[in-house]
C-alpha positions, -999 to 999 in steps of 0.1 A, spaced: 685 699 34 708 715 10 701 700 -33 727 707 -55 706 704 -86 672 710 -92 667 675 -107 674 663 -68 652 694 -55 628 683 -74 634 642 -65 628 657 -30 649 626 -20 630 595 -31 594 614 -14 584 634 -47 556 613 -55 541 617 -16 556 657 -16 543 670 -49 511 646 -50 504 665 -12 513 698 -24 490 695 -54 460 678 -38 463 708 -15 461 735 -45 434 717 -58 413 715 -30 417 749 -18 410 762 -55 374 742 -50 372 758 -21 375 794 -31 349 786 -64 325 771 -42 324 802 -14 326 824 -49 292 803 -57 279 804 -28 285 845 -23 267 847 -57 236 831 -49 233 851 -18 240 882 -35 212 876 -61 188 871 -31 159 843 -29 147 825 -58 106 826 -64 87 796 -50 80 785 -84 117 777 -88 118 748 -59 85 733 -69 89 705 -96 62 706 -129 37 679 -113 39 698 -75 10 720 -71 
């Protein structure tokens, strides 16, 4: 397709709503991603937590 402004670029012919809505909804879930392997990378880094972390106050 060739746009001769950027207002009809950006109109992406009548699909903007279902182009950029994709587009972003992709960003954002692949931004989660990444800070939830960065989370996940962390907590195996700092090794296993003690026992006493799991159990709850009235566990014995």
């Amino acid at each position: 397709m060739h746009w001769s402004s950027l207002g009809e670029f950006l109109a992406m012919g009548g699909y903007a709503v279902y182009v950029w809505g994709s587009l972003l909804m992709t960003a954002f879930l692949l931004g989660g991603e990444q800070l939830l392997l960065a989370r996940r990378r962390r907590a195996l880094l700092a090794g296993p937590r003690p026992v006493a972390e799991y159990r709850e106050a009235g566990d014995a």
